[in-house]
N, C-alpha and C positions, 0 to 999 in steps of 0.2 A: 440700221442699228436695231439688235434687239435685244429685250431686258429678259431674262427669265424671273418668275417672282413664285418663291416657293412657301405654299401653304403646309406649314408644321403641326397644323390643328386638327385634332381628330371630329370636329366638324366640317364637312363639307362645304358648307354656304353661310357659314357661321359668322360673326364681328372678325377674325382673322383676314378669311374670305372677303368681306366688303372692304375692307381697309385696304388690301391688297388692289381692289380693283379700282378704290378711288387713287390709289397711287397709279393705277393704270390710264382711269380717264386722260388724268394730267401727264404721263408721256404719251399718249395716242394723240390730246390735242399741239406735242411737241413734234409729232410726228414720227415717235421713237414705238416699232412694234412690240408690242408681251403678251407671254403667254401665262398662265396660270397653273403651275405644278403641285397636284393634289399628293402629299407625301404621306402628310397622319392620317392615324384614324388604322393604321394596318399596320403589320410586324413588321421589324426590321431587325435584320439580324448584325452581332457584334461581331465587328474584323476579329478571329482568330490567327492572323498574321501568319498564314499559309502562302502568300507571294505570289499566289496563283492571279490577283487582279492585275499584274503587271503585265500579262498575257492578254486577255479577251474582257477583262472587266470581271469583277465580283463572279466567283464561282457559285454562287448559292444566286438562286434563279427566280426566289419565291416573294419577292420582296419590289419593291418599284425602288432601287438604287440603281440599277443598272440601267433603265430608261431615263432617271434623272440624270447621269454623268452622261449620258449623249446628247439628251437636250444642251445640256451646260457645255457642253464643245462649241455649239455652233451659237450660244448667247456673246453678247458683248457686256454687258452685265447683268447682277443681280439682286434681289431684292428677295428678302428673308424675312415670314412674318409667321 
């Protein structure tokens, strides 16, 4: 099983960050793997409802959604901080 756990904070190693990982100690000591998804802190761009992501994923390239929606395939759950 693994959890993916996504950092929303445009701090990197911030209270967000730690919180996140003590949620992690306690599924690692479950034996449940996570990884740590650094999202804020950088642009992100608003869906203009072009239809194009139903294709290959988010057309606009410049942004880490498109690496988080592939990690997020292969999680079994999630955890939002």
């Amino acid at each position: 099983m693994k959890v993916l756990m996504l950092n929303g904070s445009a701090h990197q190693k911030g209270t967000t960050f730690r919180a996140l990982e003590e949620i992690g100690r306690g599924l690692k000591a479950e034996g449940v793997e996570y990884e740590v998804f650094q999202l804020g802190g950088g642009p992100i761009r608003d869906c203009i409802g072009c239809g194009k992501c139903s294709e290959n994923g988010c057309i606009f390239d410049d942004d880490a959604v498109n690496e988080f929606i592939e990690r997020a395939k292969e999680a079994d759950g999630f955890v939002f901080g």
